[in-house]
N, C-alpha and C positions, 0 to 999 in steps of 0.2 A: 728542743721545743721551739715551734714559731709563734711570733706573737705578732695581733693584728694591734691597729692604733690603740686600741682601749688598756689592750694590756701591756704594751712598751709604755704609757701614761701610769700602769698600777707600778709598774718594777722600779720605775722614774721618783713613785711617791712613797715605795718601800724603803728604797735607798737611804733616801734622805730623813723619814721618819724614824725607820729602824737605825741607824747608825750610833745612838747612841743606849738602845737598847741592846744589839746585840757585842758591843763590847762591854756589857755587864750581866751577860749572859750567863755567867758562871753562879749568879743569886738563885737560890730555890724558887721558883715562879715569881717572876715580875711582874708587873700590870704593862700591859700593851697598850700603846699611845694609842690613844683614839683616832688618830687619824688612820691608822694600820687598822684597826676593829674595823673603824666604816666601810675604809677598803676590801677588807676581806670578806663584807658579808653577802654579796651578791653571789661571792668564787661559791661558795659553801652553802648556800641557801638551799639548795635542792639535794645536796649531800647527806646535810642536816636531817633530811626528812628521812631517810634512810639509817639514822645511827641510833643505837638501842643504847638505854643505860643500862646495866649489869648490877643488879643489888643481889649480895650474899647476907641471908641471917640477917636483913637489914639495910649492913651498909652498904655503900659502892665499890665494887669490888674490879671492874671493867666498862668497855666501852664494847657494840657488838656491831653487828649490820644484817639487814635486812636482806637474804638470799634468797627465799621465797616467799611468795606472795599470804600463802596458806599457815605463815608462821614457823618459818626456818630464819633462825638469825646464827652466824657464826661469831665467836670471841676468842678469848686467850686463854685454854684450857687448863692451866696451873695457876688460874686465880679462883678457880671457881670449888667451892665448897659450902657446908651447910643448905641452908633452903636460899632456892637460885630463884629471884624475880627479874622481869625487864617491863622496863616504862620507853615505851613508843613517844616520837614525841611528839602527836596528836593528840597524846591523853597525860591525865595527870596524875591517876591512879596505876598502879603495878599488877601485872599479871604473875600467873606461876610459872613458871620454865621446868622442865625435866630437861636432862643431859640427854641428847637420841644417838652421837656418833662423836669421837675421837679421834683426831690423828697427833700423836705423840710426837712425831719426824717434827710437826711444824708448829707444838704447845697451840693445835686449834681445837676446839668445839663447837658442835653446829646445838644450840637449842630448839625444842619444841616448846611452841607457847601456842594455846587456842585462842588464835585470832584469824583475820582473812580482809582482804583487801589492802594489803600492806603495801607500801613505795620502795620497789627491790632498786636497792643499792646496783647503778651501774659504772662495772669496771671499766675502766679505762686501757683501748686494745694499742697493740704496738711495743716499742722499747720504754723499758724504765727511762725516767730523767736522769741527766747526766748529772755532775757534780757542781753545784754552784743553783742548782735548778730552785726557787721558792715552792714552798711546801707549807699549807697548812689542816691544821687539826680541828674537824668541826664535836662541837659536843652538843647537848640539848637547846642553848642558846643561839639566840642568833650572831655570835659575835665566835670566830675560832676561841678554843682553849688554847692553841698556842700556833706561833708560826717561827721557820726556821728556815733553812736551807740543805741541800742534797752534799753532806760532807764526804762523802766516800763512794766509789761505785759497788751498784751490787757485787756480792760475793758472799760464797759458801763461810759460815762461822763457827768454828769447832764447840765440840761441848767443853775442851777443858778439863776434860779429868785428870788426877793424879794420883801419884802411887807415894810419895812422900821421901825419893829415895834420891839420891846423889851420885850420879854414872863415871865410870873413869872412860879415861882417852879411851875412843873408837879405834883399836886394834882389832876387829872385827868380832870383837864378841861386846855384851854388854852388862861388863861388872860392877856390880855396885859398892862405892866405895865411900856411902852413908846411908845412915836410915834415920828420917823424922820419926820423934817418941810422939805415940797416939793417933797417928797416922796409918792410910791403907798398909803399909808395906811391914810397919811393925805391928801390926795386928794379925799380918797373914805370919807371919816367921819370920819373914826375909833377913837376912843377917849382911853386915861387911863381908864384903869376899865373896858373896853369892854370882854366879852368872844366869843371866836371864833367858833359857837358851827358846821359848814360845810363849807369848802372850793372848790367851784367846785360842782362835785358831791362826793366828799369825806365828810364823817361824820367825826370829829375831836375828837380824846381821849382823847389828850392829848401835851403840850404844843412840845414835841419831836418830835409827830406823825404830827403836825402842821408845824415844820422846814423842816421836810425832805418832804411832800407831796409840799411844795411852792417852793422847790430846785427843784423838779422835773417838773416844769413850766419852760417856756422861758419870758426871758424878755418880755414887748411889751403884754402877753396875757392878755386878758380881763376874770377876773373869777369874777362869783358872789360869795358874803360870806356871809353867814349870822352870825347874831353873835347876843347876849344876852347883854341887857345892862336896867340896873335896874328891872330887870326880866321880858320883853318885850324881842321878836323876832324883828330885823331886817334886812333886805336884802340891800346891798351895793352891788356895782361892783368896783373892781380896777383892773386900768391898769397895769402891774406887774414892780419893775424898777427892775437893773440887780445886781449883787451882790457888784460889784465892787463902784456902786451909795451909798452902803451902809456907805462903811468906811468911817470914821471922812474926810472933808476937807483936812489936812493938814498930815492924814497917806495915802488920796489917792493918793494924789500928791507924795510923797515920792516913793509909790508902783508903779506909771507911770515911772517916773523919774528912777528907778533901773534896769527897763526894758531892757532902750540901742537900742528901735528902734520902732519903730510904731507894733502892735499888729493884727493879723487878724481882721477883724469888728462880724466875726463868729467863734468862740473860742470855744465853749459849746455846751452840748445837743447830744450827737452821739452816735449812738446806740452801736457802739465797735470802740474801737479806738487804738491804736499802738503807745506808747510817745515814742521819742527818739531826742537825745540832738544835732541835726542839726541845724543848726544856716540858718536859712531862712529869707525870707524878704515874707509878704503878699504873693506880685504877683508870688514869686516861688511856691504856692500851690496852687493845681488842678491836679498837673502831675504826672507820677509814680514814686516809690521809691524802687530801687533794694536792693539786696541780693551778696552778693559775687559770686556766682555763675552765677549776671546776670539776675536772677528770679525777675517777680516785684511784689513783695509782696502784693503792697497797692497804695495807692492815697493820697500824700501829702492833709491834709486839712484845717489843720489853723497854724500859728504863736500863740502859747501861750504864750510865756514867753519869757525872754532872750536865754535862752538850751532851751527852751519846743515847739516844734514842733508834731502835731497828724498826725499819717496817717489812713488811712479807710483800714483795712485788705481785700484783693484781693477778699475773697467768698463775702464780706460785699458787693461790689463794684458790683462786678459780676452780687450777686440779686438785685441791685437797679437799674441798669442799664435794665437787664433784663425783669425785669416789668414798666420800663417807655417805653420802647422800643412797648412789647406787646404792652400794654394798647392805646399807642396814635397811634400804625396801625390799631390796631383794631377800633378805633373812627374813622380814616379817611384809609379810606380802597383806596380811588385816591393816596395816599401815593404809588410809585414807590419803588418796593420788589423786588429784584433779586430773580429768582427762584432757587430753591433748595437750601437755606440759611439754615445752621442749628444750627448756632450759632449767637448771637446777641451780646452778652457782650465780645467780645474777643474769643481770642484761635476760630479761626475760623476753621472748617475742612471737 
């Protein structure tokens, strides 16, 4: 990222403001020194106008964004349940939202609300920030909900599933030689001594090839497996549990416990993703995430960790938006299209 004078002066006044906020970063939300707020409200002022609050049955369930002008906002589709409202924030009252389109790959959904004239949220074109890059989160305020930096480069993030089982040495089959009680694998049958000879429609090598193909499932899927046991073929199905079900009783409680605050429900699985060390709460993600210059990068989308926050990089966002958008006018073509529309996912022109 290049910065002109204004913003080598903001990164100069971050440094030295944040320094001793971000080594107590590890607190469930801190209050950001004012001097950081004032700084950041210029970055986020016209981001701001574009981010929708997300209330479920009430509460605040998400943060969303403004994709079309006609009232298409996108958010984080596994927070959203019961009666879905969003508050714009030109107004102080809450409208209805219906659910109109889904993309599961990237936990998004796009809401319809009847409104018109709205301030579409514009992406920001080019490459992601790099690692170190300032990042902040605008909510309904004029002041960010939270600011952090770019701790990881983009990159693909497994879903994490698991099968609950204990592999022996990679002799090029993949024997199991454990099974967790209450877990996928003892739930399907799987026994000691089993060989796992297909997972899915994956043929299995080897007990390595067998980790990383079950990582690459989501919790919750249902795979058939077959597998070898006293030199007999058998077909099982297990329902997958998640990675975290894995660990001993009393190290997952310890790993809950270090956390410091409740965790997205949807953590895993995304096609690219953008880590950086913003201290968020759930319902802060679904909404955008700037750049010093104001640019919105991405789409806050899960709470991972204590520091560990994902956002959806802007093109990521842009095509998933995009082809939900397509896909469900073209199924209902009575769907209401403002003519001469020529963008759908933002940066409208």
């Amino acid at each position: 990222m290049k910065y002109g004078a204004t913003n080598g002066c903001l990164v100069l006044l971050l440094v030295t403001a944040l320094s001793p906020y971000v080594g107590a970063q590890e607190q469930e939300r801190r209050k950001l020194p004012k001097s950081v707020t004032v700084a950041f409200r210029e970055v986020i002022s016209e981001p701001s106008k574009s981010t929708v609050q997300i209330y479920c049955d009430g509460f605040r369930a998400a943060l969303g964004a403004i994709v079309r002008s006609d009232g298409y906002v996108v958010t984080k589709a596994s927070e959203l349940k019961g009666k879905i409202e969003c508050q714009f924030s030109h107004e102080s009252t809450k409208r209805e939202a219906k659910i109109f389109a889904q993309d599961t790959n990237c936990d998004l959904a796009v809401l319809r609300v009847n409104a018109k004239d709205l301030p579409v949220v514009q992406w920001a074109p080019g490459d992601v920030p790099g690692v170190g890059s300032w990042l902040a989160t605008p909510g309904m305020t004029r002041d960010p909900l939270s600011v952090g930096v770019v701790s990881v480069a983009v990159r693909r993030l497994p879903p994490n599933g698991a099968l609950g089982i204990r592999l022996g040495n990679d002799d090029g089959s993949a024997q199991v030689s454990g099974v967790s009680d209450g877990l996928a694998a003892a739930q399907a049958g799987i026994r000691d001594g089993d060989i796992i000879r297909k997972f899915g429609e994956e043929d299995i090598t080897g007990s390595e090839h067998l980790r990383k193909t079950i990582r690459w499932h989501y919790p919750g899927d249902k795979v058939k497996i077959v597998l070898e046991r006293n030199g007999k073929l058998l077909t099982v199905e297990a329902t997958l549990s998640s990675l975290t079900e894995v660990l001993p009783r009393d190290e997952r409680s310890e790993f809950q416990n270090s956390l410091g605050g409740t965790l997205s429900e949807r953590r895993t699985g995304f096609p690219m993703a953008i880590q950086h060390d913003s201290v968020l709460k759930p319902a802060d993600c679904g909404g955008p995430v700037v750049d010093l210059d104001g640019k919105v990068i991405g789409l806050n989308i899960a709470r991972a960790g204590r520091v560990e926050s994902y956002a959806l990089p802007a093109a990521t966002v842009r095509d998933a938006v995009d082809k939900m958008l397509r896909t469900e006018l073209i199924s209902h073509p009575a769907e209401e299209r403002p003519a001469n529309r020529k963008s759908t996912a933002g940066n409208e022109r």
